[in-house]
N, C-alpha and C positions, 0 to 999 in steps of 0.2 A: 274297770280300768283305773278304778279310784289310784293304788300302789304306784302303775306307770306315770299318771299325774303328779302325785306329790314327787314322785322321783325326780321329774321333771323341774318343777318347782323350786326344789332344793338345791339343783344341779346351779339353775339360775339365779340363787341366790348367793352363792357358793361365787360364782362368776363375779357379781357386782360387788364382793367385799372389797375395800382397799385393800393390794399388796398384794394379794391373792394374785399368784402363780402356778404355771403348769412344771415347774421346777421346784416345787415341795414349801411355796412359801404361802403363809395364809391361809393353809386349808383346815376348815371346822370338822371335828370328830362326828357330828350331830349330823350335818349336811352331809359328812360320807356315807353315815349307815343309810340315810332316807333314802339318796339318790344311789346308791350304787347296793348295799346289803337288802332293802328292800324286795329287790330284782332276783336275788340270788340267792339270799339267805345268807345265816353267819357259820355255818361248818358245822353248829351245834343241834342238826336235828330241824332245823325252822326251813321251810321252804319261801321261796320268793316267787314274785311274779311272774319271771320268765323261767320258771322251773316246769320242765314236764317234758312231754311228747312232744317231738315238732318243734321245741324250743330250746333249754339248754338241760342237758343232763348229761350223766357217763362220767367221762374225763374231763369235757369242758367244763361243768359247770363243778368237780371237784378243783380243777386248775385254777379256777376265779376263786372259789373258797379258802383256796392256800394263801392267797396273797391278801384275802379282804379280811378275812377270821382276827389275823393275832394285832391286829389293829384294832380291833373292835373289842375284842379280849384283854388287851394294854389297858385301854380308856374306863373300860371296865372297871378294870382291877383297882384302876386308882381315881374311883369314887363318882365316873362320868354320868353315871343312872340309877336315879331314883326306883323306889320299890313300885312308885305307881304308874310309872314309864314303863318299866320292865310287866306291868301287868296288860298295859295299852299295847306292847309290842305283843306279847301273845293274844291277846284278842287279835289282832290284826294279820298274826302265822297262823291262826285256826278258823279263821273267818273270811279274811279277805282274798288273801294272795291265790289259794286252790282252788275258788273261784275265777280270779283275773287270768292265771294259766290255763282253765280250765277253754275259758273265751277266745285266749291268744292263740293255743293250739288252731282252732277252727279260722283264723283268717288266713288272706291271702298268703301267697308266699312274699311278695313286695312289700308287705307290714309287719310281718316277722324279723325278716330281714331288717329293715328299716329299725327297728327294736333292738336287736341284737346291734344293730352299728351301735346305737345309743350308748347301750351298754361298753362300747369297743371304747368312743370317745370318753367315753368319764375315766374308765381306768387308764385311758395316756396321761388323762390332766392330773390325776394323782399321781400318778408314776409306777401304777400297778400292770404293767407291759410285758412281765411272763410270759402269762397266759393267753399272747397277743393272738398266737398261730391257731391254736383252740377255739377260741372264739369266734375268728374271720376263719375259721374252717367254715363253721356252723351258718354263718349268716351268708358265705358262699350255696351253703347249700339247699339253703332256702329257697332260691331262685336260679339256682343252676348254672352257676355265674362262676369260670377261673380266670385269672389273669397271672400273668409273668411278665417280669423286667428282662426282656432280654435285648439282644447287639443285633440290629438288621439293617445289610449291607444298606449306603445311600451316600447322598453327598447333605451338605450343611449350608456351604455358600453356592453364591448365585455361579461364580466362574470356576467352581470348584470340577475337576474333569475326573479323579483318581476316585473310586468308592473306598469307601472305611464304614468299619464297622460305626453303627449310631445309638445311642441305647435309648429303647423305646419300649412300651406297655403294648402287650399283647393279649387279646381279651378271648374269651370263647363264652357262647352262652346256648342253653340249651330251649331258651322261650322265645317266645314273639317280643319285638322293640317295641309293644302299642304302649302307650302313656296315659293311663287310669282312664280309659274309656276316650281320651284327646284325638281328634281326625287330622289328617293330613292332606294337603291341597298343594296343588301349584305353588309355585313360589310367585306371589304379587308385587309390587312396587315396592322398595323399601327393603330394610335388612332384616325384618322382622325384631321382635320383642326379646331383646338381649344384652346384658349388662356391656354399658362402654368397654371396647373392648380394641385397645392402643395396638396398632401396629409399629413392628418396628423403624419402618418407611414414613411412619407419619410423627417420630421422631426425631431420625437421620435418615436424609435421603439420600447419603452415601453410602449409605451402610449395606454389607453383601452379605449379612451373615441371612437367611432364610426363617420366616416363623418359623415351620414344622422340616425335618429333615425330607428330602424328597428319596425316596425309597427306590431301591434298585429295579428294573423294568424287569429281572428277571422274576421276581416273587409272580407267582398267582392269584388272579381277583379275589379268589379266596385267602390267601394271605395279608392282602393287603387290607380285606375286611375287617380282617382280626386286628389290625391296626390303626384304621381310621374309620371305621363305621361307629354313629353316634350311639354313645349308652343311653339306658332307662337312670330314671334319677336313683333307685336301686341301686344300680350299678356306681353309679358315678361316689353316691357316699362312701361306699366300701374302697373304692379308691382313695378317697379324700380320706376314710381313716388310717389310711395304708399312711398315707404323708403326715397324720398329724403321729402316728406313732414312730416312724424315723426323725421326725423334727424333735420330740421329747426324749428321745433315746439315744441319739446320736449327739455328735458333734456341730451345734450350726454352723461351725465354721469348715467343716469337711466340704471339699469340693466335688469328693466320689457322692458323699451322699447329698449333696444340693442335687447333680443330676440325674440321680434316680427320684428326688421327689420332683423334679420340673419333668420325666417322663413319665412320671403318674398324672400329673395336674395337666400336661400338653393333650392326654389320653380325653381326660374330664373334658375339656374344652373343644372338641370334635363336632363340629356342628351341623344341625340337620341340612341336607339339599333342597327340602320343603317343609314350608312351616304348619307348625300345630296348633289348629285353632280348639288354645284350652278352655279361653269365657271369654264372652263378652265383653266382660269388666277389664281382660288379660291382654285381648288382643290375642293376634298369631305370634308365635315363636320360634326359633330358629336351636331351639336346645332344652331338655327333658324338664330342666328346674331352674327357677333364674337363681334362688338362692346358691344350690349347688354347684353352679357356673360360675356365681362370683365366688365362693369360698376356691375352685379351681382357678381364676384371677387370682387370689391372695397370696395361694399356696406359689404359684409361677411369679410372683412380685420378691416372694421370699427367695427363692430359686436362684434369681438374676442377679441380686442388690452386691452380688463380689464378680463379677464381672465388668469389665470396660467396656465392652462392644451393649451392653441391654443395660446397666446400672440406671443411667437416666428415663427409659422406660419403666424399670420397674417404679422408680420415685412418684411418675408421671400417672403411671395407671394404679398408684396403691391411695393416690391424689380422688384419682374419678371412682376409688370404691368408696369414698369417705363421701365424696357430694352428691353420688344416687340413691344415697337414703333420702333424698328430698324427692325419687322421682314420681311421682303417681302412677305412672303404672310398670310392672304389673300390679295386680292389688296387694294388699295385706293377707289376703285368704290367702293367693298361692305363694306369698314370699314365706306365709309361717308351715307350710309342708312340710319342710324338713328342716324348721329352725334347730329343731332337736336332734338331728341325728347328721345334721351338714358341720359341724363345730362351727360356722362361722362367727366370728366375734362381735360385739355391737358395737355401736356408733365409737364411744368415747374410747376402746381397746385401739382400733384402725387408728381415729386421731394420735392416740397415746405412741405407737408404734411409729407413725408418721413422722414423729417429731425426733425418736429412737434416731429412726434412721438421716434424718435430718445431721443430726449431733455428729455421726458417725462419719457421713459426708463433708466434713468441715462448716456446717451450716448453722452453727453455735448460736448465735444471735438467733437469727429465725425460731431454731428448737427452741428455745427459750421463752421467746413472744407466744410459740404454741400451749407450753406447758401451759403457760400464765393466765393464756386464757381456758384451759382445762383443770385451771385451779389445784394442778399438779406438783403443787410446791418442791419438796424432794427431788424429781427430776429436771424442775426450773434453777434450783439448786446447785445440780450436779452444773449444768448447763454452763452457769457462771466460775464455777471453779473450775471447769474444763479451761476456759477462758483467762484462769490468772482473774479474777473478778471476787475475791474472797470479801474484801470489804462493803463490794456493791450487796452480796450473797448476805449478811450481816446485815447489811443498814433497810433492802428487803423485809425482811424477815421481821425483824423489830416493829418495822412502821405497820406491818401485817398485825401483827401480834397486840399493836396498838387499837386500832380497829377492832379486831374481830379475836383474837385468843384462842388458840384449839389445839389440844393434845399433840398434834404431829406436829405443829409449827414449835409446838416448844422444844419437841424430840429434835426437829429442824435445826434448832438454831444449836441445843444440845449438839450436836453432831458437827455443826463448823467451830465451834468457840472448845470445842471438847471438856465442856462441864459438868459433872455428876449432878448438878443442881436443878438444871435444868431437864433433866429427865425425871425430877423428883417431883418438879413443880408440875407435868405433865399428867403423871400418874393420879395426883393429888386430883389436879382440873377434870381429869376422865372419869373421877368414881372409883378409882380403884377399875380399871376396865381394860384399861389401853396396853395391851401386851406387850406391843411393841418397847414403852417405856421401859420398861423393866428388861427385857435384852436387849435395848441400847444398851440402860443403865449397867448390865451385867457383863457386856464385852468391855465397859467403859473399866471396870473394877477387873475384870481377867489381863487386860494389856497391863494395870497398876503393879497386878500380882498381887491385888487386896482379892485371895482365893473364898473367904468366906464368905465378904458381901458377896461377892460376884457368885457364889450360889445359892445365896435367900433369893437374889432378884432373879436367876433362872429360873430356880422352882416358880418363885409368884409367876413369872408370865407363863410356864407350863402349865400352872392350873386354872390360865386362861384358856390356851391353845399350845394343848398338847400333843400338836402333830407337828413337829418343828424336829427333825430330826437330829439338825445340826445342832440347835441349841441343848437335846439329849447329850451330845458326844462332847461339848465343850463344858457341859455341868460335870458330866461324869468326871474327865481331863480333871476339874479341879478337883473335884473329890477324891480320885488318886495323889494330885500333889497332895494333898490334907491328910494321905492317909487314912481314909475313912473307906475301906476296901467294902465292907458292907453294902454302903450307900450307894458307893460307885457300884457294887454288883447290881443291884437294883437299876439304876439311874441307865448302865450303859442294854439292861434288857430289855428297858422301853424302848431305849433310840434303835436295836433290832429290829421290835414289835412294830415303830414305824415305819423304817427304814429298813429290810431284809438283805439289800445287796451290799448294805457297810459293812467293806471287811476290815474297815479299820475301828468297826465299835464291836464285832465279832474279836478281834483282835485284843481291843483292852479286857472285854468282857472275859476271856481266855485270863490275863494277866491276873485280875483279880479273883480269881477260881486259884490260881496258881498262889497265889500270896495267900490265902483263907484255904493252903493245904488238899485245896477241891482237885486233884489231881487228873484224874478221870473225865470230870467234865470241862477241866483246859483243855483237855486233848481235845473232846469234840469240840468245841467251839473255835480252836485255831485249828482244826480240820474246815471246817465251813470256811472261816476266812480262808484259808486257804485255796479253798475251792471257787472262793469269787474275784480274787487278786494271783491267779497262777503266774502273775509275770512276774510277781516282787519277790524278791528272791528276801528279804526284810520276813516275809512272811513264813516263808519254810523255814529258817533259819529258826526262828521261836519254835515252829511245830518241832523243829527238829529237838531242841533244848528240851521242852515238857516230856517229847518219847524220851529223852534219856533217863529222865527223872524217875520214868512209868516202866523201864528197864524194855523198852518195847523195840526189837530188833528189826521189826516189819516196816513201821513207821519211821526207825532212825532212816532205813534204808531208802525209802521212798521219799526223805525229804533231802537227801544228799545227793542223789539220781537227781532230781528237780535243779538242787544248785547247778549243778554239773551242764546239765540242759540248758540252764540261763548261761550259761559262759560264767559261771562265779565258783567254779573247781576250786580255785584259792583257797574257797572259805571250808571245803570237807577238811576236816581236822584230822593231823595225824592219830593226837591221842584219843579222839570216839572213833576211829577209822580201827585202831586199835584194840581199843576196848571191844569192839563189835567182833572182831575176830578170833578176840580172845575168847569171849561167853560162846561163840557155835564151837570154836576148836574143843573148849573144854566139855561143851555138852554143858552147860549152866542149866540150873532149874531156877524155881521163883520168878519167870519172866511174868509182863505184862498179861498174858492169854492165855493162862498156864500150861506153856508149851515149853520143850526143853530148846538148846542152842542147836542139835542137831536136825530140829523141825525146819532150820533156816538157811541150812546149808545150800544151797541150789539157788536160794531168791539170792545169798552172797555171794555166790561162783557168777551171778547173771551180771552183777554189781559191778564184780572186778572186770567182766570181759566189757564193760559199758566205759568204764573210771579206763577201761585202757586205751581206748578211742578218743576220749576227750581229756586225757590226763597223761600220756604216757613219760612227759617229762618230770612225773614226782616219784622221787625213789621209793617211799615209803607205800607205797600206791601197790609196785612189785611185790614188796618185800611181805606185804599182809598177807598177798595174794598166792607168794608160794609156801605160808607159811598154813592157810589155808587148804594150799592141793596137797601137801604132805600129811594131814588129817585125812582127807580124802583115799590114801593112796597112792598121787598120781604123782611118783617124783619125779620123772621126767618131765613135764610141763614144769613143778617147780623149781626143777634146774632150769630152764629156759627163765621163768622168772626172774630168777637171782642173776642169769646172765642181765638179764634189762636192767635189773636193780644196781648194778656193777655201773655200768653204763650212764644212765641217769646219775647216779650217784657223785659219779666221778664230775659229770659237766656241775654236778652242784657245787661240790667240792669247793672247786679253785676259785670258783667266783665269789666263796663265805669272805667278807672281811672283817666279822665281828669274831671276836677269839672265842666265847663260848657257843655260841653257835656251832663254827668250826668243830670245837672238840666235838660237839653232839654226833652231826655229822660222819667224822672222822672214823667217832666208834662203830654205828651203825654200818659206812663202809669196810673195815676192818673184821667185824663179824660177818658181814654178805661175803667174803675172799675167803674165810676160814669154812664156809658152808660149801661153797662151790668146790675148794680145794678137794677138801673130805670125802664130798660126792663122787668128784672126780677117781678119788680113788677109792670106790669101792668098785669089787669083783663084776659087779653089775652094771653096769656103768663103761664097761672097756671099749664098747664099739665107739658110747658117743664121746669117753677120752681121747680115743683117733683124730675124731673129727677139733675138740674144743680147747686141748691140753696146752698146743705150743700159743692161739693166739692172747688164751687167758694167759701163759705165762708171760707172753710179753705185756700185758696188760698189767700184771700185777707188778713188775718191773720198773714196767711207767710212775705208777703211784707211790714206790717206794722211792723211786730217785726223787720225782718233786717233792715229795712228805721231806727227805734229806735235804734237798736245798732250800725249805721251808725253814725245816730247825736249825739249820746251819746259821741262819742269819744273824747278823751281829746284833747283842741286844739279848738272847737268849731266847728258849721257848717252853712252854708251860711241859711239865713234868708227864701229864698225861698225852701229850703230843709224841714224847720220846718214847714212852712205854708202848702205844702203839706202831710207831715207825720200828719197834725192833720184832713184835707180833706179824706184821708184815714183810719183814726180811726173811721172818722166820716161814711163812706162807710162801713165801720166792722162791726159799730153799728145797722148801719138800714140795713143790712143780717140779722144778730143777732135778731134782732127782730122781723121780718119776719121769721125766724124761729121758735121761742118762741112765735111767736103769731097765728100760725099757720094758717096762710095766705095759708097753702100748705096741700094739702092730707094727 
C-alpha cells in the first residue's frame, strides 16, 4: 500500500500550501503526479495503484488518463524531471504499483470504494472533473450503491397544506447497512456521539421553514427508505463527492445547484434510530462516520449561506465545525477513517472560510480580527479595503514588515501601494522562490503595457509553478501583442496542457497557427474551442474565417448554421454566403478534402431551408438559394425563391438611406424582376403564369412608381438609379404585355 500512502501524503501536502486552491490556484506539478498519476498511471504505458481488476480499468481509468497525461507531459517537456526521477519512477511502475493493485483487488468492496472516492476528490480539487461519471460509476459498483437527485412530492413548512414537488437524494443499495463489524442497540439516554448539529428552531424559533422536507403519505415504506434510511460511511463519501464536484464545477452562486448539493448533504446527514457501539474509546453513535457527518455539516452550511430564512444557521453551525476539533471524543482512530476520502478540510481552511463568509455578511471588522489572528495577511487586507481603510491597510503592513519581513507581506503591501519595487524586493527576500512575486510583478508590468517585462516575470514564476493556467494565457496575450507568434504558439500549448477546457487559449493557440501559415492546424484547434464555448458565436465566427482560408465548404457551413442558432444571422455574410454558392454551383475543385463543389450540394440545399426559418427577411439569403436550385434543376422552387427575394428585397429597399448601399440594393432587385419576368415567360412556366403574372405585375409597378418618385426629387439622382428605373419600366412593359397579349389562360 506504500503508492496509496505517499498519494495520500502528497494530496496533504498539496492542501497545506498557501493560496493553494480547488479553483486552479497553487497547485504543484510534483504533488499531482504523486497523489493522483501514482494511482493511475500517466497514459504512457506505466500502471498505477488502482489499476487492475476490481479497481479502475476500461474506459474509466483511459478517461482519468486523458485529463491527467498532457499535464504531466507539458511539465515534462519543459524540463520538470530529472534523469534520476525519471529512473525512481520506473523502479516504482515495475515494482510497486502491480503489487499494490494486485492487494487492492482482494479487499473489501467498502475499501475499494473508499479508494476510488479518494481518487474522485483529488481530481475535483485540480479541476480534472470529466471523467467524474466514469469514475463514481466504478466506486458505485464496488459496493452496489446508486443514488438520484430527484423531486418527491412533500411539503417544506410547518403550515404549509398544498404538496410540491421537493428535490431530494434517492438512494438504493444492494448490501447490508452493518458498519465495519459496529453492533446496534437500543437507543440509551442521550443523542449519541454525533457532531453538533444546529437546528433550525434552536436558531429562530419563529421560523416555519422544516429541517428535512416531510414527504407525501402517499410513497411506500419502501420509498421512503430510499430516502431517509441512514448510509454506510461508503455510501455517504460518494455522496460527499458527488457535492464537492458540483461545488468545483459549477457556479457557487447558482441557486439550482446550491440545492442539489444541500439534497445530497441533507441525504449524508440521515441518522441512525439506534446507536452503534463502535469502541470504547468512541462511545455509541447515532451516524456511520463522525468525520463524514461533519464534512455533510459543511457541505449543508455552504448550501444555506444565500438564503434568509437558514443564513444565520448556517454561520452558526460552520461556528461549532471549527470548535469540535477540540472535542475528545470520538477519538482520533475513528475521526482519521476517512480523513482521506471525506474531503473535509482542516482546522485553519473552516477558520479561513469562516472569516470568508463573515466579510460577505457585512461583518468586515470581525473578518478582519479573524484573519489577523490566522496570520492571514491578504485576506486581512482585503478586509480593510472592503472597508475604505486603505491607509490603516498600509500602516498594518509596514509595522508587520518591521517586525517580522516576509515575501507575501512584501507582495502585500506591493499590491495596495501598486509598486513594481516591491515585488522585486520580495522575490530577492524568498531566494528566488516565491512565485507569486513574480506574477504580481508580471500583471503589474501587463496593466503598464511594459509586454516584455511582464513576460520574463511570467516565465520566472512558471518555472516555479507551472500549473497556473491563467498566468499561461496572459504570457501568451503578450507574446502575441510582441509578435512573437512562435513563443506564444508554445506558451498558449502549455496553458491547454493544463488547462483543456480554455477555449479561449484553444482560440489564441488557433490564431497563432494562423499567422505562422499552420492553416490546417487553426482549423483543428478553433474546432476544439469551438467545441468548448458553443454559445460564443466570437468563436464560430473565427472557425468560420480559417474554413474560408482552407476553401472548406463543410465547415464554412457548420459555422454559419451555429451563427444562425445563436440568433446572430446578421453576421452570415452576403459575399461567403456567395462565394459558397458559387464554388458547388460551379462544381469547384482544390477544395479543403479534395472533394469537388458538387459533393456539397445537399449539406447547402439543408443550409438554405434552415437560413430560411431564421433569416427569411434577407434578400440575398433567396437569391443564393434559387440560384442554387436552378443548378439542381429545380426551377420552380427557384421561381418561388425569387418571388421571396422580390419581397424581402423590396421591404429592404425603402428603408436604405445611405445612397450607395441603395444602388447595391436597387441592382440586385432589378436583376431578381428581370429573372422572374423571363421565367414567367417561358412556354414552361404557363400554368404558374396564371396563377403569378397579374400580382407580380402590380408589384413590379409599385417599385417603378416609388424608384420615380425617388428620382424625381429635387436635388437630382445618381445616374445609376436612372438607368435602372428605365430597366424596370422596361420589365413593367413586357408583364404588360404578356398580359394584354394573352400569353396566359
Amino acid at each position: 500500500s506504500l503508492p496509496v500512502w505517499r498519494g495520500r501524503a502528497a494530496f496533504v501536502w498539496q492542501l497545506s500550501l498557501a493560496e493553494a486552491s480547488e479553483r486552479g490556484i497553487g497547485q504543484a506539478p510534483r504533488l499531482f503526479e504523486a497523489s493522483i498519476c501514482a494511482l493511475v498511471g500517466d497514459g504512457a504505458g506505466s500502471r498505477g495503484a488502482l489499476c487492475g481488476p476490481r479497481l479502475m480499468e476500461g474506459k474509466e481509468l483511459e478517461a482519468v488518463q486523458r485529463v491527467t497525461a498532457p499535464v504531466l507531459r507539458s511539465w515534462r517537456r519543459g524540463g520538470g524531471v530529472s534523469e534520476a526521477e525519471a529512473l525512481l519512477r520506473e523502479r516504482r511502475r515495475i515494482h510497486e504499483a502491480p503489487a499494490c493493485a494486485a492487494a487492492l483487488a482482494e479487499a473489501p468492496g467498502r475499501i475499494r470504494s473508499a479508494l476510488i472516492t479518494e481518487l474522485l476528490v483529488r481530481l475535483c480539487w485540480y479541476g480534472r472533473t470529466k471523467p467524474y461519471d466514469e469514475v463514481a460509476s466504478k466506486a458505485c459498483e464496488a459496493i452496489n450503491f446508486k443514488y438520484e437527485v430527484t423531486g418527491v412530492m412533500g411539503i417544506k413548512r410547518v403550515y404549509q397544506t398544498v404538496e410540491f414537488a421537493q428535490l431530494m437524494c434517492k438512494t438504493e443499495t444492494g448490501g447490508d447497512n452493518t458498519q465495519d463489524g459496529s453492533q446496534s442497540k437500543s437507543k440509551t439516554d442521550g443523542d449519541g456521539a454525533v457532531p453538533a448539529r444546529l437546528s433550525l428552531l434552536e436558531v429562530d424559533d419563529m421560523t416555519d421553514v422544516m429541517e428535512t422536507p416531510k414527504v407525501s403519505d402517499s410513497l411506500t415504506e419502501g420509498e421512503k427508505g430510499q430516502l431517509e434510511k441512514p448510509l454506510t460511511s461508503a455510501e455517504q463519501v460518494i455522496l460527499l463527492a458527488r457535492c464537492h464536484f458540483l461545488w468545483v464545477n459549477g457556479n457557487p452562486n447558482d441557486e439550482l445547484l446550491l440545492q442539489e448539493v444541500n439534497a445530497l448533504a441533507q441525504r449524508v446527514l440521515a441518522l441512525e434510530r439506534t446507536e452503534r457501539e463502535a469502541d470504547a474509546a468512541d462511545g455509541p453513535l447515532l451516524t456511520a462516520n463522525w468525520l463524514s457527518f461533519s464534512c455533510g455539516l459543511w457541505y449543508r452550511c455552504r448550501a444555506e449561506h444565500h438564503r434568509n430564512k437558514t443564513r444565520e444557521r448556517a454561520a452558526f453551525q460552520l461556528q461549532s465545525l471549527v470548535d469540535q476539533f477540540k472535542d475528545e471524543r470520538p477519538s482520533a482512530g475513528h475521526r482519521l477513517l476517512l480523513a482521506h476520502s471525506a474531503g473535509f478540510p482542516a482546522r485553519f481552511h473552516l477558520q479561513r472560510e469562516m472569516g470568508t463568509r463573515m466579510m460577505r455578511m457585512g461583518m468586515v471588522s470581525t473578518a478582519h480580527e479573524q484573519f489577523k489572528k490566522l496570520r492571514m495577511w491578504p485576506e486581512a487586507i482585503d478586509c480593510l479595503m472592503v472597508a475604505e481603510r486603505n491607509v490603516e491597510a498600509i500602516e498594518m503592513v509596514q509595522g508587520l514588515l518591521e517586525t517580522g519581513p516576509t515575501p507575501r507581506l512584501w507582495c502585500c503591501l506591493g499590491d495596495l501601494e501598486r509598486e513594481p519595487k516591491h515585488f522585486e524586493t520580495a522575490w530577492v527576500l524568498s531566494k528566488k522562490r516565491f512565485a507569486r512575486a513574480q506574477r504580481s510583478l508580471g500583471r503589474e508590468y501587463f496593466k503598464r503595457e511594459k509586454l516584455a517585462e511582464a513576460v520574463v516575470a511570467f516565465k520566472l514564476a512558471l518555472e516555479i509553478n507551472p500549473l497556473h493556467a491563467g498566468i499561461w494565457f496572459t504570457t501568451g496575450v503578450a507574446e502575441m501583442r510582441l509578435l512573437r507568434w512562435e513563443d506564444a504558439l508554445q506558451t498558449f500549448s502549455r496553458c491547454i496542457g493544463v488547462e483543456d477546457e480554455n477555449s479561449e487559449g484553444w482560440a489564441n493557440l488557433a490564431a497563432c497557427h494562423s499567422q505562422l501559415g499552420n492553416l490546417p492546424q487553426a482549423r483543428t484547434c478553433m474546432s476544439e474551442a469551438c467545441r468548448r464555448a458553443r454559445e460564443s458565436w466570437k468563436m464560430w465566427e473565427s472557425f468560420q474565417g480559417i474554413c474560408m482560408q482552407l476553401r472548406d465548404i463543410q465547415g464554412v457551413i457548420q459555422a454559419m448554421r451555429r451563427l444562425a442558432e445563436l440568433d446572430q444571422g446578421a453576421r452570415v455574410q452576403e459575399r461567403i454566403l456567395g462565394m459558397l454558392t458559387q464554388a458547388v454551383v460551379a462544381d469547384a475543385d482544390g477544395l479543403y478534402d479534395h472533394r469537388t463543389g458538387k459533393a456539397f450540394e445537399k449539406a447547402l440545399n439543408d443550409f438554405f431551408k434552415f437560413m430560411a426559418d431564421k433569416c427569411s427577411s434577407r434578400a440575398f439569403v433567396w437569391r443564393f438559394w434559387a440560384e442554387l436550385q436552378d443548378s439542381m434543376g429545380d426551377r420552380k422552387t427557384a421561381l418561388e425563391c425569387r418571388m421571396k427575394q422580390n419581397r424581402a428585397g423590396q421591404s429592404q429597399l425603402w428603408e436604405e438611406r445611405e445612397p450607395d448601399r441603395f444602388t447595391t440594393k436597387l441592382e440586385d432587385l432589378r436583376e431578381c424582376l428581370e429573372v422572374i419576368a423571363n421565367t414567367l415567360a417561358d412556354p414552361a412556366f404557363k400554368e404558374v403564369a396564371a396563377e403569378q403574372l397579374q400580382p407580380f405585375a402590380y408589384s413590379v409597378r409599385d417599385v417603378a412608381k416609388r424608384l420615380f418618385e425617388k428620382v424625381d426629387l429635387p436635388g437630382g439622382a445618381p445616374a445609376e438609379w436612372k438607368k435602372d428605373l428605365a430597366l424596370i419600366q422596361a420589365v413593367c412593359s413586357q408583364v404588360e404585355a404578356q398580359l394584354a397579349g394573352g400569353s396566359t389562360p
